[in-house]
C-alpha positions as a Markdown table, in Angstrom:
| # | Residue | x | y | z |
|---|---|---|---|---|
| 1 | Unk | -15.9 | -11.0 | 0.5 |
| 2 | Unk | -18.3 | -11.4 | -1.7 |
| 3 | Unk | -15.8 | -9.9 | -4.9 |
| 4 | Unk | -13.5 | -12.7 | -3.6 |
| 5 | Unk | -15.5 | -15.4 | -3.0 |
| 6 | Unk | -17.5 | -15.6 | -6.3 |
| 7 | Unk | -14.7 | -15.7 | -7.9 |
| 8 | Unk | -12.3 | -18.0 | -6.8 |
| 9 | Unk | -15.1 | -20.7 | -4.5 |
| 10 | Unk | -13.4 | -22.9 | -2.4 |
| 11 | Unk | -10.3 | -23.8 | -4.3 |
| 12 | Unk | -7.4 | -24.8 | -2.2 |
| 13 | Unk | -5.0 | -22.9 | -4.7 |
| 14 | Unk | -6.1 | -19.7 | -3.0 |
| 15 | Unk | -6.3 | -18.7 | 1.2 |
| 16 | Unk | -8.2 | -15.7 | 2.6 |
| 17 | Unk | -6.8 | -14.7 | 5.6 |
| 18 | Unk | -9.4 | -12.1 | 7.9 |
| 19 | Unk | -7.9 | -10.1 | 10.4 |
| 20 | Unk | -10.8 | -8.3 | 12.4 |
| 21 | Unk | -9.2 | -5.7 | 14.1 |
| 22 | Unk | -11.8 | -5.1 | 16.5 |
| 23 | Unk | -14.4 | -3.8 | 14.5 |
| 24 | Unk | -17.7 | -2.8 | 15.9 |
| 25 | Unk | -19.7 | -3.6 | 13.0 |
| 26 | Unk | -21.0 | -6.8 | 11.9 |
| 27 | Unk | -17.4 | -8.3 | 10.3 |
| 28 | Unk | -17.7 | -11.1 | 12.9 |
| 29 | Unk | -21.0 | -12.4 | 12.0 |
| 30 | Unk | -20.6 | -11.6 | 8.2 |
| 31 | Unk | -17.2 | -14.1 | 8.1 |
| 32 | Unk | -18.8 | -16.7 | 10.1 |
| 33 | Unk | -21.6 | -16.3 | 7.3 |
| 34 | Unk | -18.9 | -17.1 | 4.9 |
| 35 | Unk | -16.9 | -19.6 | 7.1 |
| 36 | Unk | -19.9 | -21.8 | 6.8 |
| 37 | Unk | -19.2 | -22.6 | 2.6 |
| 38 | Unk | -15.4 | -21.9 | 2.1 |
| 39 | Unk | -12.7 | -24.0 | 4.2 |
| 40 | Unk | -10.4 | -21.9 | 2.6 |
| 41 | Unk | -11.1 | -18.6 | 4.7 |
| 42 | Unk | -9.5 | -18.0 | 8.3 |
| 43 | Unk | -10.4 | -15.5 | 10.6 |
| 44 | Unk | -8.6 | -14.2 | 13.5 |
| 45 | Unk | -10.2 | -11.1 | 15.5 |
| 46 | Unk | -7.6 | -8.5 | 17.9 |
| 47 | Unk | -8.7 | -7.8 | 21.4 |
| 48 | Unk | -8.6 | -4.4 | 21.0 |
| 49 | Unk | -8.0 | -2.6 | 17.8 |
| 50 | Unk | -4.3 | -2.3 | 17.4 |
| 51 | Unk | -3.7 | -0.3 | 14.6 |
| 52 | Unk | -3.2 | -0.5 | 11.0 |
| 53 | Unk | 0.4 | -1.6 | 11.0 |
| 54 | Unk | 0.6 | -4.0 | 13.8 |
| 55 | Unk | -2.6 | -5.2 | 12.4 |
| 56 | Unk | -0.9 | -5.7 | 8.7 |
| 57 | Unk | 1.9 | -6.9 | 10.7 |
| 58 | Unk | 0.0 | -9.8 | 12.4 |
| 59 | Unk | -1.7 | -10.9 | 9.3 |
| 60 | Unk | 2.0 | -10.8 | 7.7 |
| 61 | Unk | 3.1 | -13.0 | 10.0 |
| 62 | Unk | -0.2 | -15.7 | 10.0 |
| 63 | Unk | -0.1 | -15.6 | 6.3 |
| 64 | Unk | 0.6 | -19.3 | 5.0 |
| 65 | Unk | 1.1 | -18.7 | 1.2 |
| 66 | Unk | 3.8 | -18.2 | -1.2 |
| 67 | Unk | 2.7 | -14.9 | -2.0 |
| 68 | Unk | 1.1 | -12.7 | 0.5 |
| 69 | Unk | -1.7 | -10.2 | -1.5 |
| 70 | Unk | -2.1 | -7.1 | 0.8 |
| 71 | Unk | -5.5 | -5.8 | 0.9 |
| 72 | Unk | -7.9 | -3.8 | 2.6 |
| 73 | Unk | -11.8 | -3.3 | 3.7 |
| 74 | Unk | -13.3 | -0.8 | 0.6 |
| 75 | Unk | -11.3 | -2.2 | -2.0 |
| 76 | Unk | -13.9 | -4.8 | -4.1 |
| 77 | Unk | -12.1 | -7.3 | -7.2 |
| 78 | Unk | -13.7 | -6.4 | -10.8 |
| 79 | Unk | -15.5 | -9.9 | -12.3 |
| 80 | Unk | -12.9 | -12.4 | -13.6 |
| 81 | Unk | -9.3 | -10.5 | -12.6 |
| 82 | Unk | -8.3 | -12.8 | -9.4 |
| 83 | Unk | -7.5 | -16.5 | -11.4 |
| 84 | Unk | -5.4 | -14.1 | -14.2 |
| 85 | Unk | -3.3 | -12.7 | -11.2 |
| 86 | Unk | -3.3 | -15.5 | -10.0 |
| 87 | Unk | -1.6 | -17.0 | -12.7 |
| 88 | Unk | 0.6 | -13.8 | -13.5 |
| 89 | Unk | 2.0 | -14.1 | -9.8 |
| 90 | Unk | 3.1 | -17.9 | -10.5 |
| 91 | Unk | 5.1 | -16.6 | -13.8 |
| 92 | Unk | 7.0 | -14.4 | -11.9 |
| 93 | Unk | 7.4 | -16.7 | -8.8 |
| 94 | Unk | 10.7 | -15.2 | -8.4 |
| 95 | Unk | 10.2 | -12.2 | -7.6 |
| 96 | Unk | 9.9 | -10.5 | -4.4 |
| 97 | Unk | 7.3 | -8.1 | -4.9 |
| 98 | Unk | 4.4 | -7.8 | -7.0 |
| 99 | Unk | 2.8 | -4.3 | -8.1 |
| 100 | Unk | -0.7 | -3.7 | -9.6 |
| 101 | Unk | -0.7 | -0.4 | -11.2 |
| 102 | Unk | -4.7 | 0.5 | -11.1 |
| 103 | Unk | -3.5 | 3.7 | -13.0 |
| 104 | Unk | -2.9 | 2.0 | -16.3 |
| 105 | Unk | -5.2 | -0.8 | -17.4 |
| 106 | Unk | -3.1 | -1.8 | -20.8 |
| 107 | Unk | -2.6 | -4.8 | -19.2 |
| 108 | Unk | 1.1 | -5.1 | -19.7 |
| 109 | Unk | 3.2 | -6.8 | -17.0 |
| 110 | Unk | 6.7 | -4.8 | -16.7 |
| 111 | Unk | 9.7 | -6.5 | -14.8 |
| 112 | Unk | 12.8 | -4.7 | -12.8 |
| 113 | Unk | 15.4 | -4.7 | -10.6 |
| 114 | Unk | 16.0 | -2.8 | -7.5 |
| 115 | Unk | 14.1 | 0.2 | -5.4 |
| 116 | Unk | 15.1 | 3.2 | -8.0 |
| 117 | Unk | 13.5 | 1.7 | -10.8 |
| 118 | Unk | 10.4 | 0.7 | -9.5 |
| 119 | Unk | 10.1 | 4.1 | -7.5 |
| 120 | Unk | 11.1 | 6.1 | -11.1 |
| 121 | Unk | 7.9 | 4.1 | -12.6 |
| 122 | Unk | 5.7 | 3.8 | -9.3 |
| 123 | Unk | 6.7 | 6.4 | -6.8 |
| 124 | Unk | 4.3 | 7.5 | -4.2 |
| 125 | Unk | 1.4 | 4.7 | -5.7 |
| 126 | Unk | 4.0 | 2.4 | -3.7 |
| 127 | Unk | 2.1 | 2.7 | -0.2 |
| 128 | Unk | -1.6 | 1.6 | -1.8 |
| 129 | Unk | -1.8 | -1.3 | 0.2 |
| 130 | Unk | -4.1 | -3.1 | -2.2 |
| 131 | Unk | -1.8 | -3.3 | -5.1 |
| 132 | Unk | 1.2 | -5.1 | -3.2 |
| 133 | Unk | 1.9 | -9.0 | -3.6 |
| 134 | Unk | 5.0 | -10.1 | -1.1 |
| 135 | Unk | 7.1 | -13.3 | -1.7 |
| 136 | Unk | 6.5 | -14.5 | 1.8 |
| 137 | Unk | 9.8 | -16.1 | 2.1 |
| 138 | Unk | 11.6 | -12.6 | 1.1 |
| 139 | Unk | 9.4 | -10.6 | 3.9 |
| 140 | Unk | 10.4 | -13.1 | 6.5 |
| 141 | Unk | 13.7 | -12.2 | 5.8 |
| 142 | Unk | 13.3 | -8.4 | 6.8 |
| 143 | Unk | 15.3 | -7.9 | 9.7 |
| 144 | Unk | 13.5 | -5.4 | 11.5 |
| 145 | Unk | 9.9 | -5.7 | 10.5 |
| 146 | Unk | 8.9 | -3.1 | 13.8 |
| 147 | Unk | 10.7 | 0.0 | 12.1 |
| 148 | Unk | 8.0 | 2.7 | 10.7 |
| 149 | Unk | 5.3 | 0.8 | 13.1 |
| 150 | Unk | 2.9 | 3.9 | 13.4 |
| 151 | Unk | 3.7 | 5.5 | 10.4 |
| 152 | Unk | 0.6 | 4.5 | 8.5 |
| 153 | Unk | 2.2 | 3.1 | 5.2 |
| 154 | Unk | 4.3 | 0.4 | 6.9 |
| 155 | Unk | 4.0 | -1.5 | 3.4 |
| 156 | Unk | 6.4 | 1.1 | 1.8 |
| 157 | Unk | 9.1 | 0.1 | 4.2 |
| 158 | Unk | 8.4 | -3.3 | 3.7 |
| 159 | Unk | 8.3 | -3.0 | -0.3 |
| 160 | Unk | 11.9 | -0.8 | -0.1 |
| 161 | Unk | 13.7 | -3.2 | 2.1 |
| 162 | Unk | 12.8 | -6.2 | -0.1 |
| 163 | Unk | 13.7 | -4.5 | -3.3 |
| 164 | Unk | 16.7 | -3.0 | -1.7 |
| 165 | Unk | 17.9 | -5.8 | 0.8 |
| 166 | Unk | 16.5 | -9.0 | 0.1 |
| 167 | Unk | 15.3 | -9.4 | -3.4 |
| 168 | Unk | 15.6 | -6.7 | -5.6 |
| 169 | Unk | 13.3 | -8.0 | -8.6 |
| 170 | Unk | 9.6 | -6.4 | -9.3 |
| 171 | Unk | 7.0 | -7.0 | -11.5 |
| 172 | Unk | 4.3 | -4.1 | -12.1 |
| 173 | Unk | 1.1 | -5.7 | -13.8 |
| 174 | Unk | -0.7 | -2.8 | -15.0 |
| 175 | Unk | -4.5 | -3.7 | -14.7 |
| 176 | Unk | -7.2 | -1.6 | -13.2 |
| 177 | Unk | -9.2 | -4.8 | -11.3 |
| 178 | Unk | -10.6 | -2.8 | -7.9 |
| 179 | Unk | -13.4 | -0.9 | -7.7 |
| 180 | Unk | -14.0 | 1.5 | -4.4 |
| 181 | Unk | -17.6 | 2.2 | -3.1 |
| 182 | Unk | -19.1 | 5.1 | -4.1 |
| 183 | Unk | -17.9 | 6.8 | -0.6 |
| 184 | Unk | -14.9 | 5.2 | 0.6 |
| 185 | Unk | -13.3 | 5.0 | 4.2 |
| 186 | Unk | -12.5 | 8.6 | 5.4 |
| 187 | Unk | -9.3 | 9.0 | 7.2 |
| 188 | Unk | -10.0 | 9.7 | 11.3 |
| 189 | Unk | -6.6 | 9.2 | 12.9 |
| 190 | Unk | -4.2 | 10.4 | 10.9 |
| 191 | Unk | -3.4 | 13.4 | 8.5 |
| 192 | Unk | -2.4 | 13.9 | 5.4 |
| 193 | Unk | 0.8 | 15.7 | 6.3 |
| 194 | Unk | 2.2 | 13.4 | 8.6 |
| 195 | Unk | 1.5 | 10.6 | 6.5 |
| 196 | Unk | 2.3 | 11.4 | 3.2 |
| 197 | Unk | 4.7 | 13.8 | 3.3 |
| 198 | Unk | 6.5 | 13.5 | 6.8 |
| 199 | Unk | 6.5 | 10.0 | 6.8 |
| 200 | Unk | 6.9 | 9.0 | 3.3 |
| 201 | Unk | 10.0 | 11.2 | 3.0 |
| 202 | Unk | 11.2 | 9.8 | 6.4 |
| 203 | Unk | 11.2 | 5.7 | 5.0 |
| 204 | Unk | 12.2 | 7.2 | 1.4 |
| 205 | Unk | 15.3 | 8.6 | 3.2 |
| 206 | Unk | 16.0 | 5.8 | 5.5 |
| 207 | Unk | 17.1 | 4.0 | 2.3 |
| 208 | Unk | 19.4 | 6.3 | 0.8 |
| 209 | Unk | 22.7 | 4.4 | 0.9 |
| 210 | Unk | 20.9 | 1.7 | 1.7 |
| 211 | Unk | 20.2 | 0.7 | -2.2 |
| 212 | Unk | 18.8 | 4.2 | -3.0 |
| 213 | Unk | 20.9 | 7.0 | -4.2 |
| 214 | Unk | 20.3 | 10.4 | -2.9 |
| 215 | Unk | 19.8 | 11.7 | -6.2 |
| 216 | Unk | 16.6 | 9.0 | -7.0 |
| 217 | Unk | 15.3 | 10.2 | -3.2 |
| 218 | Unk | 15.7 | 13.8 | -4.6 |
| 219 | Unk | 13.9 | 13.0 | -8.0 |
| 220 | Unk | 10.9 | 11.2 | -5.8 |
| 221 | Unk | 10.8 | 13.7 | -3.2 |
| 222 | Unk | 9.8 | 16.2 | -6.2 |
| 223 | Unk | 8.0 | 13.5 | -7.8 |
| 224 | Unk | 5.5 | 13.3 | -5.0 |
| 225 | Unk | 5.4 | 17.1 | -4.7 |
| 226 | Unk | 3.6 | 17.9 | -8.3 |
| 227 | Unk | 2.3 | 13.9 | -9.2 |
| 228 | Unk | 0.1 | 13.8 | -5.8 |
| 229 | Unk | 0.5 | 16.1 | -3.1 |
| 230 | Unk | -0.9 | 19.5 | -5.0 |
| 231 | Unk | -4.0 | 18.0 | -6.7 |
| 232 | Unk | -4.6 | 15.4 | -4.0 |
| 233 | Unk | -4.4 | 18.1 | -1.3 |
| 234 | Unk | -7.3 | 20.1 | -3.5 |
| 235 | Unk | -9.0 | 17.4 | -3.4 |
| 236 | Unk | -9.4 | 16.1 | 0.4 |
| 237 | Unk | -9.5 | 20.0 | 1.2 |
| 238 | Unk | -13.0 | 19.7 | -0.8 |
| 239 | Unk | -13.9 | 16.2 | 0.5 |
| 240 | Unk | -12.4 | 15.6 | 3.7 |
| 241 | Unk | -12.7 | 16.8 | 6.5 |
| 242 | Unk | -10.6 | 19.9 | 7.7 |
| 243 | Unk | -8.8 | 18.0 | 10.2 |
| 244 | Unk | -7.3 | 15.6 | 7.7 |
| 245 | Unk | -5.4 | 18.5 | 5.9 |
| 246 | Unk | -5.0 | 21.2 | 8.7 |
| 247 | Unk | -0.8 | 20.1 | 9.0 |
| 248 | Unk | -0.2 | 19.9 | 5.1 |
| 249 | Unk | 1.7 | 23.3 | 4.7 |
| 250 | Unk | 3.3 | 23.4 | 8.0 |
| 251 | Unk | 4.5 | 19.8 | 7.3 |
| 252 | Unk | 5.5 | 20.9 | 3.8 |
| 253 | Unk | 7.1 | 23.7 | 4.7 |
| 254 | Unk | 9.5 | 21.8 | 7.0 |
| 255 | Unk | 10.3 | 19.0 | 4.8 |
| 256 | Unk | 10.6 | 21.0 | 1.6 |
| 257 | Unk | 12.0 | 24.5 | 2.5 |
| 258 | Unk | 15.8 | 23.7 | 1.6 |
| 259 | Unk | 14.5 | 22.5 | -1.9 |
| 260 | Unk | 15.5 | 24.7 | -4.7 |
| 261 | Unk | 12.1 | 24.5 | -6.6 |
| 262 | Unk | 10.4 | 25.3 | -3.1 |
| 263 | Unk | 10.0 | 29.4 | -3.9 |
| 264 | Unk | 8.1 | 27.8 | -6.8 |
| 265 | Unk | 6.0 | 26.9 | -4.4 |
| 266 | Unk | 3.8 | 29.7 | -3.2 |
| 267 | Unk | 0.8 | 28.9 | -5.0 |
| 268 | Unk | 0.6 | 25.6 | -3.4 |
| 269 | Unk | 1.3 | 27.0 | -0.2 |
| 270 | Unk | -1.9 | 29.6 | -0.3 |
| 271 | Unk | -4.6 | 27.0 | -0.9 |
| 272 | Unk | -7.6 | 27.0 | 1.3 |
């Protein structure tokens, strides 16, 4: 809030839409805090906690702007990047999605058409929540918003049906403007397998023939293989904890067995 808020005051230009989804910390009283100086924040709190994608879902649906920025809890805005996106997002008004590609920080902005570019430039980076901007009057458009509720990454459907369905141009602003704490949130109720490899493939797939050719779902399927799963499953096996990776290789083995490149695989298989 604070990352926000210092940045942008209580311009009018700019609406901050909290969804409390039943926390049990002190979000309530920390956004009331905040409600007190900026009449441009609104806060809504869930009963009970719903989830993450009914949750984004809800907050989709409240949202009141032209542009919808996605973002979550442990994500925190460098000094001086919000009024430059900002103004990048009105330049290309007419586009239905919005990427910020925190791996590059050259500060190029790089436009497109349609789902197989952007996944042959973004691939997997497609479900960080944080880096997605939605034309607001392109999402309502979505016909079934409810598909892949439960799935964990609902944004990647979201960000292959616009491109695919109902506006198919992109603009990928490479800057590197969030900062994570020096612990960030640690998964607790879902798993690495089913997430990112199960459930990826399973919206990835969805849209083959449906503005995605089976050869670009091949060419991301291996894409996500070697670019993340392999040195981001090393990674949460040291810093996670066990749960969150127990299903990898069973889940990998399932979904990757009739690859040709999947003997290759063996190494990756025998990790501990």
């Amino acid at each position: 809030m604070q990352s926000i808020f210092s940045q942008i005051g209580d311009t009018p230009l700019i609406e901050v839409d909290v969804s409390d989804n039943a926390s049990t910390d002190e979000t309530p009283e920390v956004v009331r805090r905040y409600m007190e100086t900026y009449s441009n924040l609104r806060y809504s709190r869930n009963d009970e906690n719903l989830g993450p994608d009914p949750n984004i879902l809800k907050l989709l649906d409240e949202a009141r702007g032209l542009f919808i920025k996605l973002h979550g809890d442990d994500n925190y805005f460098v000094e001086n990047s919000i009024w430059p996106l900002l103004s990048l997002t009105r330049r290309n008004a007419d586009c239905g999605l919005i990427h910020i590609n925190v791996l590059n920080g050259d500060g190029n902005v790089i436009r497109g058409e349609g789902a197989e570019s952007y996944l042959g430039q973004i691939s997997f980076a497609a479900t960080y929540l944080p880096s997605l901007i939605l034309r607001r009057a392109d999402w309502h458009k979505i016909e079934d918003k409810t598909r892949f509720t439960g799935s964990w990454i609902i944004q990647f459907y979201f960000v292959l049906n616009l491109l695919c369905s109902t506006n198919p141009k992109f603009a990928i602003f490479n800057s590197v403007m969030f900062a994570s704490p020096p612990k960030s949130n640690e998964p607790r109720e879902h798993t690495m397998g089913k997430v990112f490899i199960r459930n990826y493939l399973n919206i990835l797939g969805h849209f083959v023939g449906r503005g995605l050719s089976e050869e670009a779902f091949k060419r991301d399927k291996h894409w996500l293989l070697h670019a993340y799963l392999m040195p981001q499953y090393e990674w949460n096996l040291r810093h996670f904890a066990p749960e969150y990776t127990a299903d990898v290789v069973e889940i990998f083995m399932e979904c990757y067995k009739d690859e040709p490149y999947y003997p290759d695989t063996l190494a990756f298989q025998s990790v501990k």
